[in-house]
C-alpha positions as CSV (number, residue, x, y, z in Angstrom):
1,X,-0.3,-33.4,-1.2
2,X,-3.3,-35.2,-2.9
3,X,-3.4,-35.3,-6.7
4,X,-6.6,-33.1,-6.7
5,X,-4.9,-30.9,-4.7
6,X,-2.0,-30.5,-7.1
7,X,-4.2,-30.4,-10.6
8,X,-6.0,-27.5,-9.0
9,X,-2.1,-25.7,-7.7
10,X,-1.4,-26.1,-11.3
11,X,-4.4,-24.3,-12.6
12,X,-4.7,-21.8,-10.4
13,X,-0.5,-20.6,-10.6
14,X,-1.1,-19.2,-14.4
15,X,-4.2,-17.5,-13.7
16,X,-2.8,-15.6,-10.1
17,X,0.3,-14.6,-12.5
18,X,-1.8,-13.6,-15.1
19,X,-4.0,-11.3,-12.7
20,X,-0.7,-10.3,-10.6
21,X,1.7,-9.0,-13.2
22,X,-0.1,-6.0,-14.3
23,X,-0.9,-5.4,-10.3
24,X,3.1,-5.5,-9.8
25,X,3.7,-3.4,-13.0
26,X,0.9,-0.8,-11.4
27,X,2.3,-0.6,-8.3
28,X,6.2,-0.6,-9.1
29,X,4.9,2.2,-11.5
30,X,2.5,4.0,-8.4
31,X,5.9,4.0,-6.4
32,X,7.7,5.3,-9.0
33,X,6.3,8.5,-8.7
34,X,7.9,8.3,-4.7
35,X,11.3,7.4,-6.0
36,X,11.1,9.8,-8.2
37,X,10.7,12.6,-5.8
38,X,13.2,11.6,-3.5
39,X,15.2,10.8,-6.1
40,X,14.9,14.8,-7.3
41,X,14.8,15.6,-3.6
42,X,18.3,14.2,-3.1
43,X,19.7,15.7,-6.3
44,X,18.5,18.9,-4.7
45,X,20.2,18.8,-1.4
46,X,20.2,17.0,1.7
47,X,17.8,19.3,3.3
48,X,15.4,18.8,0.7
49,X,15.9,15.3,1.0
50,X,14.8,15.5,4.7
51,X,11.6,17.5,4.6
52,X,10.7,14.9,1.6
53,X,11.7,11.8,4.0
54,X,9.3,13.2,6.7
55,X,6.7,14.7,4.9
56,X,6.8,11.6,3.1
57,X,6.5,9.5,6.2
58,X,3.0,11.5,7.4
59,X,2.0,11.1,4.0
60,X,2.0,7.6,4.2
61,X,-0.4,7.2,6.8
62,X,-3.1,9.1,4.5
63,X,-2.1,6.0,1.8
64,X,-2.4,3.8,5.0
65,X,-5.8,5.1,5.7
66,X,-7.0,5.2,2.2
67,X,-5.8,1.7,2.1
68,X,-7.0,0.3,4.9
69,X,-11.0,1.6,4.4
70,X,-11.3,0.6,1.1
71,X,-9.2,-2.9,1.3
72,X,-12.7,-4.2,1.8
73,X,-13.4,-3.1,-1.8
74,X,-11.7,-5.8,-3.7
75,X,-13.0,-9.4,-1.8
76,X,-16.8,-8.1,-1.9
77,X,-16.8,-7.6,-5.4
78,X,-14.4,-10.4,-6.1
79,X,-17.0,-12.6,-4.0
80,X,-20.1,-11.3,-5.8
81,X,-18.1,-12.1,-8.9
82,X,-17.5,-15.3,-8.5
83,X,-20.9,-16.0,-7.1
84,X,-22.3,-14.7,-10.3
85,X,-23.8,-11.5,-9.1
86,X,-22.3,-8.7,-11.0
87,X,-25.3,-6.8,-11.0
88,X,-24.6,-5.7,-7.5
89,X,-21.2,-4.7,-7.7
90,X,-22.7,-1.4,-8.2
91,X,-23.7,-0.9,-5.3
92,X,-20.9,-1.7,-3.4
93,X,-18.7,0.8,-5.5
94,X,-20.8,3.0,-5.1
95,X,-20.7,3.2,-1.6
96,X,-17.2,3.0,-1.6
97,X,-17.1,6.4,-4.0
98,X,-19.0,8.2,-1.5
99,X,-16.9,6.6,1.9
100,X,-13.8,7.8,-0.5
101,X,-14.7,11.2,-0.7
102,X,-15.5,11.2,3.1
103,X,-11.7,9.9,3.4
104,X,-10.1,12.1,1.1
105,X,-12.1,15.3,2.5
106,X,-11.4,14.4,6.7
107,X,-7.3,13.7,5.3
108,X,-7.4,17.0,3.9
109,X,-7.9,18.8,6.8
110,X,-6.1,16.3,8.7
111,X,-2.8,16.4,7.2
112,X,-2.5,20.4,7.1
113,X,-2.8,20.0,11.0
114,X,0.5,17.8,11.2
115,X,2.9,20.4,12.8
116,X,2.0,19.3,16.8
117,X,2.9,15.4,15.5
118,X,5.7,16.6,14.4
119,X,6.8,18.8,17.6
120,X,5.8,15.7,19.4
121,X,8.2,12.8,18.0
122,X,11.0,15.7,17.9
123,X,11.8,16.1,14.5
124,X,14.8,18.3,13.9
125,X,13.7,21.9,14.5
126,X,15.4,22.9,10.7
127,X,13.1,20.5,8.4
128,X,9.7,21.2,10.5
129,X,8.5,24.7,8.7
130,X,9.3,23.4,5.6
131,X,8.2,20.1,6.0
132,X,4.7,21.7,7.1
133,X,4.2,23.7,4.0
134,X,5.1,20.4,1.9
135,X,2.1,18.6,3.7
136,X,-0.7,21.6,3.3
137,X,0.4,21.7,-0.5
138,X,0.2,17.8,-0.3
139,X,-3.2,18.2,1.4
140,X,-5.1,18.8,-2.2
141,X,-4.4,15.5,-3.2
142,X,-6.3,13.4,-0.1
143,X,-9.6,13.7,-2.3
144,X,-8.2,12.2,-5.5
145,X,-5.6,9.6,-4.0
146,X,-8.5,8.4,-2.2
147,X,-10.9,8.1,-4.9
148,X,-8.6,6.3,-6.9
149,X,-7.7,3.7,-4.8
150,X,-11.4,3.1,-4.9
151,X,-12.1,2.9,-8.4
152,X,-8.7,0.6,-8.8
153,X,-10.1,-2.0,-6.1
154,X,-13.3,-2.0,-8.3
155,X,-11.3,-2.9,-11.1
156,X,-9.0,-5.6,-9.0
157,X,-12.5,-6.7,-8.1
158,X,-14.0,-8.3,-11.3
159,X,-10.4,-9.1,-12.5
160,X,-9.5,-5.9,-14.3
161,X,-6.1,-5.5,-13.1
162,X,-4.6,-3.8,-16.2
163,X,-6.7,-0.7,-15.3
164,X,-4.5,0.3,-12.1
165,X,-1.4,-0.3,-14.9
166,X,-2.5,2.3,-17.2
167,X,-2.8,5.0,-14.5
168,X,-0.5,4.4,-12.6
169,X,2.3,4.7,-15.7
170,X,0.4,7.7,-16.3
171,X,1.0,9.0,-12.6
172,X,4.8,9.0,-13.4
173,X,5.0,10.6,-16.6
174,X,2.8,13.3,-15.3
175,X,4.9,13.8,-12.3
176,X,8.4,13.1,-13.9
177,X,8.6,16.8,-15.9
178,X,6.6,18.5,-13.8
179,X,8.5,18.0,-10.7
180,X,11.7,18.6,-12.5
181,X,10.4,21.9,-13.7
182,X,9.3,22.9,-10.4
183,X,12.2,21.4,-8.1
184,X,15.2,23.6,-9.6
185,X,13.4,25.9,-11.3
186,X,13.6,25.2,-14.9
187,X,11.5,26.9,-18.2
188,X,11.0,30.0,-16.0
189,X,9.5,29.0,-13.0
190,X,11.4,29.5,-9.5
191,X,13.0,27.1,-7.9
192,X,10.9,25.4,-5.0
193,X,12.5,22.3,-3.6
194,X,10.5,20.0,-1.8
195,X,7.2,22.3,-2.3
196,X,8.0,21.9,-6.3
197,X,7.7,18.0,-5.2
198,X,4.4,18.4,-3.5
199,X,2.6,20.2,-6.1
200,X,3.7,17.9,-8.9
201,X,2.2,15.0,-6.8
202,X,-1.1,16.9,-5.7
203,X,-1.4,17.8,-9.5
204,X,-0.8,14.5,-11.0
205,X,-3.2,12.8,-8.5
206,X,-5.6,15.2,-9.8
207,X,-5.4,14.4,-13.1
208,X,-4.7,10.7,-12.7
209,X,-7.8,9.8,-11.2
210,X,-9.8,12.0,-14.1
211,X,-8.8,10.1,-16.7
212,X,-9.3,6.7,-14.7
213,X,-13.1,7.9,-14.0
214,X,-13.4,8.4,-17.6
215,X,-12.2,5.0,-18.3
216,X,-14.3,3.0,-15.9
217,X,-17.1,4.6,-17.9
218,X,-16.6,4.3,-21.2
219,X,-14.7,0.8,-21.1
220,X,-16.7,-2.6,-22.4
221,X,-15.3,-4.6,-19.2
222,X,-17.0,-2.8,-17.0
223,X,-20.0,-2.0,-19.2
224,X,-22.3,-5.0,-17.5
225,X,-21.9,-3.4,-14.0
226,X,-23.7,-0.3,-15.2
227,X,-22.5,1.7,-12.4
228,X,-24.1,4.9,-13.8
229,X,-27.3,3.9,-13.9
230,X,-26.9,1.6,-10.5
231,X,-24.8,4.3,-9.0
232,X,-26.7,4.8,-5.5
233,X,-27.2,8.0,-3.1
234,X,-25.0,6.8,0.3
235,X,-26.4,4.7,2.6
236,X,-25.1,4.4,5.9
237,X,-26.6,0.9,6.6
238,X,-24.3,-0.6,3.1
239,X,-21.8,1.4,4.4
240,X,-21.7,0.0,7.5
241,X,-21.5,-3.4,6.2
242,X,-18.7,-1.8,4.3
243,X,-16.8,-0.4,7.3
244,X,-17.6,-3.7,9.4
245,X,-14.7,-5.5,7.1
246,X,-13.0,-2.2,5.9
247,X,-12.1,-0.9,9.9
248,X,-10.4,-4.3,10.6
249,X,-8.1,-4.2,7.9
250,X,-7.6,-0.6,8.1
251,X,-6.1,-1.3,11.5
252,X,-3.9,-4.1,9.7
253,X,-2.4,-2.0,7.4
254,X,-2.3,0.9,10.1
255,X,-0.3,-1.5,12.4
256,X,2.4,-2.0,10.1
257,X,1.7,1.4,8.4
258,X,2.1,3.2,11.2
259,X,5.7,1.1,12.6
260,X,7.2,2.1,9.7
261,X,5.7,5.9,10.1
262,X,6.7,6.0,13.6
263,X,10.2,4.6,13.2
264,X,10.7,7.4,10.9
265,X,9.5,9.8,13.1
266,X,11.7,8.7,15.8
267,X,15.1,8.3,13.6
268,X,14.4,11.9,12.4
269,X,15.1,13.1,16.6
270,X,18.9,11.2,15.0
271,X,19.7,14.3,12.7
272,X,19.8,15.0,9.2
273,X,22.1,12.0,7.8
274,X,19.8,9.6,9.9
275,X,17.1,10.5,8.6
276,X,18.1,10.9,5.0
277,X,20.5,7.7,4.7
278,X,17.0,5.9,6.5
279,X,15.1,7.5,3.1
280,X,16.9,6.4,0.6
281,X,16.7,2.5,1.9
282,X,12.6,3.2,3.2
283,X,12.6,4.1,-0.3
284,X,14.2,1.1,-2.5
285,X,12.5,-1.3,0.6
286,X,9.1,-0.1,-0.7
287,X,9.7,-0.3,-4.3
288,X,10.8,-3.7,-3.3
289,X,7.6,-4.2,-1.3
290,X,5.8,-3.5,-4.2
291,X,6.0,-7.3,-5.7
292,X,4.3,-9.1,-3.0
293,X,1.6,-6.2,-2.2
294,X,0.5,-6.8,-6.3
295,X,0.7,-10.5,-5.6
296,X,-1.3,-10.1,-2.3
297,X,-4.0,-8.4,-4.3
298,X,-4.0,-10.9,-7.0
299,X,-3.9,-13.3,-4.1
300,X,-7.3,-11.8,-2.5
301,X,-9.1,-11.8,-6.0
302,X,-8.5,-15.3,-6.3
303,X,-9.7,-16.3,-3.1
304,X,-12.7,-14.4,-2.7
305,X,-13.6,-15.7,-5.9
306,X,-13.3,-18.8,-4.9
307,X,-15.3,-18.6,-2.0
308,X,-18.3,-16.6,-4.1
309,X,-18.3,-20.3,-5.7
310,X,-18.1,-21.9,-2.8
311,X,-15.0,-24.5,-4.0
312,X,-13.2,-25.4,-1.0
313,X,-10.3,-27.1,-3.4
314,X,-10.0,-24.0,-5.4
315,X,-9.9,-21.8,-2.1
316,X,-6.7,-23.5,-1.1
317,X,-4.4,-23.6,-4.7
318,X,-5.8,-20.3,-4.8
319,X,-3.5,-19.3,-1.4
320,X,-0.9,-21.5,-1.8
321,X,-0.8,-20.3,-5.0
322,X,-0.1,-16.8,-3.6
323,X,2.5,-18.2,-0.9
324,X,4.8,-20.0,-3.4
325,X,4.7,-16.5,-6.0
326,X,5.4,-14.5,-3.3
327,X,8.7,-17.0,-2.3
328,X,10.3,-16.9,-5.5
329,X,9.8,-13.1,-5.7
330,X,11.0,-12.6,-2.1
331,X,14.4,-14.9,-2.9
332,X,15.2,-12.9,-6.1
333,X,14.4,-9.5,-4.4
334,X,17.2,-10.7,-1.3
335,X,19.6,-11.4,-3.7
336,X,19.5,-8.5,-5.8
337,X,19.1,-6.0,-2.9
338,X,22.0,-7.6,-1.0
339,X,24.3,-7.8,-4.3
340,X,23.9,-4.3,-5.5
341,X,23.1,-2.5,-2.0
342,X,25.4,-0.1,-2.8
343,X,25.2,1.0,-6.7
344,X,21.5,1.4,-5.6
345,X,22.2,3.8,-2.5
346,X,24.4,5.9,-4.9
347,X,21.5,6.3,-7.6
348,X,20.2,8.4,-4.4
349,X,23.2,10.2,-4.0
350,X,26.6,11.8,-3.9
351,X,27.4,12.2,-0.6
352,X,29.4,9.1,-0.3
353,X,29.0,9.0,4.0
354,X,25.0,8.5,3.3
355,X,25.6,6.1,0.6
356,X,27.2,3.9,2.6
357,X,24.8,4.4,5.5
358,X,21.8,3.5,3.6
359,X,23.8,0.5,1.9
360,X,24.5,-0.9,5.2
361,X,20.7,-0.5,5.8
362,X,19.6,-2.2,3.1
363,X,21.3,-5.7,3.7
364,X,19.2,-5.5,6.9
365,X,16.3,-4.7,4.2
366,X,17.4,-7.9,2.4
367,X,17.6,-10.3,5.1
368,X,13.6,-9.7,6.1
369,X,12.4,-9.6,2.3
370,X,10.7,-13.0,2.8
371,X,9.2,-12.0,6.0
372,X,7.7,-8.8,4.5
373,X,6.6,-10.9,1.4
374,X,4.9,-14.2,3.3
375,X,3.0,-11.1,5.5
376,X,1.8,-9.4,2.8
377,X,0.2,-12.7,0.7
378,X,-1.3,-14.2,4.1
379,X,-2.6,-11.4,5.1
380,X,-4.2,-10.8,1.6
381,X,-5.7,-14.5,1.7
382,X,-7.1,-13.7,4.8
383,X,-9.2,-10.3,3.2
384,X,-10.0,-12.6,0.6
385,X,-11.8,-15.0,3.2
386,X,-13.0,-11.9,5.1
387,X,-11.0,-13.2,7.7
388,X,-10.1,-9.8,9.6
389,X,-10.6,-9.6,13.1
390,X,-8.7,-12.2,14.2
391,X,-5.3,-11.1,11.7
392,X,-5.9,-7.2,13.0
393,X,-5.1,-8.0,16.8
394,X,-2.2,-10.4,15.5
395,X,-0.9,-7.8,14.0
396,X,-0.6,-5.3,16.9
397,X,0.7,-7.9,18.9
398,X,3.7,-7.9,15.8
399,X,4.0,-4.3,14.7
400,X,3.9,-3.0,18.3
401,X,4.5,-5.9,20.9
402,X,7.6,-7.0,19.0
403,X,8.6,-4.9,16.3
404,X,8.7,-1.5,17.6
405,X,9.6,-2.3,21.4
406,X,12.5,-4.5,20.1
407,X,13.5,-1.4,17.4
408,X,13.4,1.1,20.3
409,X,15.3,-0.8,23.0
410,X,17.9,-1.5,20.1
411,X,18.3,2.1,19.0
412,X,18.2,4.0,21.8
413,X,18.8,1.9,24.8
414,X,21.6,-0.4,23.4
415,X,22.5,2.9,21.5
416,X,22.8,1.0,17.6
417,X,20.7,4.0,16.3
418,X,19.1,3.7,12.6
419,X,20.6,0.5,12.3
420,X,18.8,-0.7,16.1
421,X,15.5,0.6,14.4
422,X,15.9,-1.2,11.1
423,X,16.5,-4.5,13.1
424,X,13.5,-3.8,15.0
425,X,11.6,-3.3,11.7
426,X,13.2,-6.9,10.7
427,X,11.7,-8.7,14.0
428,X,8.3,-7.0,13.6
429,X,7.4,-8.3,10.3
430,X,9.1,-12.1,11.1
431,X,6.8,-12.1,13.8
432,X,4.2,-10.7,11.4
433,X,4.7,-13.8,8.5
434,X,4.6,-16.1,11.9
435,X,1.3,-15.1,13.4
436,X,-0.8,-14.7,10.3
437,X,1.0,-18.0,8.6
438,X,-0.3,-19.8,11.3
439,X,-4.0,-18.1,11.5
440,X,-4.1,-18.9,7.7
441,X,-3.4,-22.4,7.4
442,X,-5.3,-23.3,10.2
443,X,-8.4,-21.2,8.3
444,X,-7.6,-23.5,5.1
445,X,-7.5,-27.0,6.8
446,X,-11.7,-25.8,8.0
447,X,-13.7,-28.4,6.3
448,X,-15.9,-25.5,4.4
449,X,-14.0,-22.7,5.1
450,X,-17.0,-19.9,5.5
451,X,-17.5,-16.4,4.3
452,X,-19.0,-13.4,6.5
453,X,-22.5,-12.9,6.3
454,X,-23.7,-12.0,2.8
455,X,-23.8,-8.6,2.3
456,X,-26.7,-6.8,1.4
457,X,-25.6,-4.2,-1.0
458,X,-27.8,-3.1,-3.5
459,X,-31.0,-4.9,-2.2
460,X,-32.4,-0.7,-1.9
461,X,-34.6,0.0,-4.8
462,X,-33.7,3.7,-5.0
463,X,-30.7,5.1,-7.1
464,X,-29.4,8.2,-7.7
C-alpha cells in the first residue's frame, strides 16, 4: 500500500463516517417503523403476525422497486456535485419526481392485484383474505413511499444525509401511536389487527413525505439548486438517460429483493409457525442490514464524487474506505446477533416454541452478516462508478443460480425446511460479496477508472 494511497485512506475514513452515520441513524429509524408493526403484530396474535410477515414480504418488492429506479438518483447528482455543476442537479431531480410518481401510481394498482401471487406460491389458505385487504389498504402509500425515496437520494446526492434522519424519526413517531391505537382498539376505535397496521403506515408515509417536501424547499442547503424555479415538465429523453442506469440497478436490488421475497413466499406453503418464527429473524436481519445499506450509500456519494473530479486516488480510499466501515460493523453485528439470539427472538414474542425457532435462525443470520455487508458496500461503489450492467447479471447468477436453487434443494428436497432456506439465503449472498468483490477491484486497479457518458440533464431551455 503506497504512502499516497494511505494519506488519502485516512482522509477519506472521517468524511464516509461523517456522511454515513446519519444514513445509518435514517435507516435503523426507516425500519423501525417495520419492527414496530410486527412487533405489535406479534403482540396481537400469531395470525396477525402472519398476514403482517406476508403482506410484508409483497410489500417489499414495491420498496425493491422504488429502490431500484431511483438508485440512479444519488451517483448523478453526487457526480455533478463533485464536478462542480450544481446548477443541474435540478434537473435530474426533477425528472426523478415525475419517474417517482409514475412508480408510486403503477405500484398502486399493482399491489391491490396481489391475491393470484399469492394463490400461486401457496400461501396458507387462512392468512390470504386478510393478508389481501392489508395490501389494498397498504396500496395508498406506493405514491408517497416512492416520492420520498426520491427527494432523500437528492439529499444523499449533494451530501445532505441528515435530511433522510429527520424523516425517517418522524416516520416512527407517527406510526408508533397510531398503530397502537388502531391494532387493539384503543381511545374508541375498533380493534383492526393487521389492517390497523396498514393504515398507520399508508398514513405516516403520507404525512412523512409532506413535511420532507416542505423542507427541501425552504432549507439554505438546498437553496443553490433552485429546484423550483429549475423544476422541469418530464422529458422522456432525461428520463431515459435516467432509466439507462436506474433499470440495471433496479434488477440488482430486485435479484436480491426478490430471493428474499420469494423465500418468504415459499416458507409460508410451511404453516403458520414457519412463517412467523421466519418473521421475526427477516425482521431483526434487516434492521441489521440496515448498517451497511447507510454505509453503502455513504459509500456511493463518495465515489461518485470522486469521479465528478476526476481523482483516481481519491476514487479508491473512497471504496476501500466503504469496505473496511462495513467490516467492523459486520463483526460487531455477528457478535451481538449470535450472543443475544434469543433475548431478541423473545422481544417478538411469548410463544416460547417460535422463540426458539427464530433464535436458531438467527445464528444462521449471524454467520452471513459479513457477506450481506461486503455485498451491499461493493455493490454501492459500483453505482457510484455507474458500473451497473456488468454487477446486475452477477447478481442473478448469485441470488438465483446459487442462492435460491441451493435454499430450495435444502428445504424441500433434503427436507431441513426454514432452516434449508435460511442456509440457502446464506450461500446466495457469499456468492454475492464474491462476484461483485472481484468485479470491483478489478474496476479500481483501471488506470483512469471512467464514468458513463455525461448526462445531459438540464441542457433543455424550457421549465415548468
Amino acid at each position: 500500500m503506497s504512502t499516497l494511497f494511505q494519506g488519502a485512506l485516512r482522509r477519506e475514513f472521517p468524511v464516509l463516517v461523517r456522511l454515513a452515520w446519519p444514513v445509518v441513524l435514517g435507516q435503523l429509524f426507516a425500519m423501525g417503523m417495520n419492527v414496530a408493526d410486527t412487533m405489535l403484530a406479534g403482540r396481537h396474535s400469531a395470525h396477525t403476525l402472519g398476514v403482517v410477515a406476508v403482506g410484508s414480504a409483497v410489500w417489499s418488492l414495491v420498496i425493491i422497486v422504488v429502490l431500484g429506479f431511483l438508485f440512479a438518483v444519488p451517483p448523478l447528482v453526487a457526480e455533478l456535485d463533485g464536478a462542480g455543476r450544481r446548477e443541474r442537479i435540478a434537473a435530474v431531480v426533477s425528472q426523478a419526481l415525475w419517474l417517482a410518481l409514475l412508480l408510486g401510481a403503477l405500484l398502486f394498482f399493482g399491489v391491490r392485484s396481489a391475491e393470484p401471487l399469492l394463490r400461486l406460491m401457496e400461501v396458507d389458505p387462512l392468512l390470504v383474505p386478510d393478508v389481501v385487504a392489508f395490501l389494498r389498504i397498504l396500496s395508498i402509500g406506493a405514491p408517497a413511499l416512492a416520492l420520498f425515496f426520491a427527494l432523500r437520494y437528492f439529499s444523499e446526492g449533494i451530501g445532505y444525509t441528515r435530511a433522510a434522519l429527520y424523516f425517517s424519526v418522524l416516520g416512527i413517531a407517527l406510526f408508533l401511536p397510531i398503530g397502537n391505537v388502531l391494532v387493539f382498539g384503543r381511545l374508541g376505535f375498533p380493534e383492526m389487527g393487521a389492517r390497523g397496521c396498514a393504515i398507520a403506515m399508508a398514513t405516516s408515509l403520507w404525512l412523512q413525505v409532506i413535511a420532507f417536501a416542505v423542507f427541501v424547499l425552504r432549507h439554505p442547503v438546498y437553496r443553490d439548486i433552485d429546484l423550483v424555479a429549475r423544476f422541469e415538465r418530464p422529458r422522456w429523453s432525461e428520463m431515459r438517460q435516467l432509466l439507462a442506469l436506474g433499470l440495471p440497478i433496479g434488477f440488482m436490488v430486485l435479484m436480491e429483493g426478490s430471493l428474499f421475497v420469494v423465500a418468504a413466499l415459499m416458507i409460508a406453503s410451511l404453516g403458520t409457525q414457519a412463517v412467523a418464527g421466519h418473521q421475526i429473524a427477516i425482521n431483526l436481519g434487516s434492521v441489521a442490514f440496515m448498517i451497511p445499506l447507510g454505509i453503502g450509500a455513504a459509500t456511493t456519494v463518495r465515489v461518485g464524487n470522486a469521479l465528478g473530479s476526476a481523482d483516481p486516488l481519491r476514487l479508491r480510499a473512497a471504496a476501500s474506505a466503504g469496505l473496511l466501515l462495513a467490516l467492523l460493523s459486520q463483526l460487531l453485528l455477528a457478535f451481538s446477533m449470535a450472543l443475544f439470539a434469543e433475548p431478541l427472538a423473545q422481544l417478538y414474542t411469548r410463544d416460547a416454541a417460535l422463540a426458539a425457532l427464530a433464535a436458531q435462525l438467527l445464528i444462521i443470520c449471524a454467520i452471513f452478516q459479513f457477506s450481506d455487508g461486503l455485498q451491499a458496500v461493493a455493490a454501492s461503489a459500483l453505482r457510484g462508478l455507474q458500473d451497473v450492467r456488468v454487477p446486475a447479471l452477477l447478481t442473478l447468477l448469485a441470488y438465483w443460480g446459487v442462492g435460491m436453487s441451493t435454499g430450495y434443494w435444502l428445504a424441500f428436497g433434503r427436507g431441513l425446511g426454514v432452516h434449508g432456506m435460511w442456509w440457502g439465503l446464506a450461500a446466495g449472498l457469499s456468492a454475492a460479496a464474491l462476484f461483485l468483490l472481484l468485479r470491483l477491484s478489478w474496476r479500481l486497479r483501471q488506470p483512469n477508472p471512467e464514468p458513463a457518458p455525461t448526462p445531459t440533464f438540464g441542457s433543455g431551455q424550457e421549465h415548468a
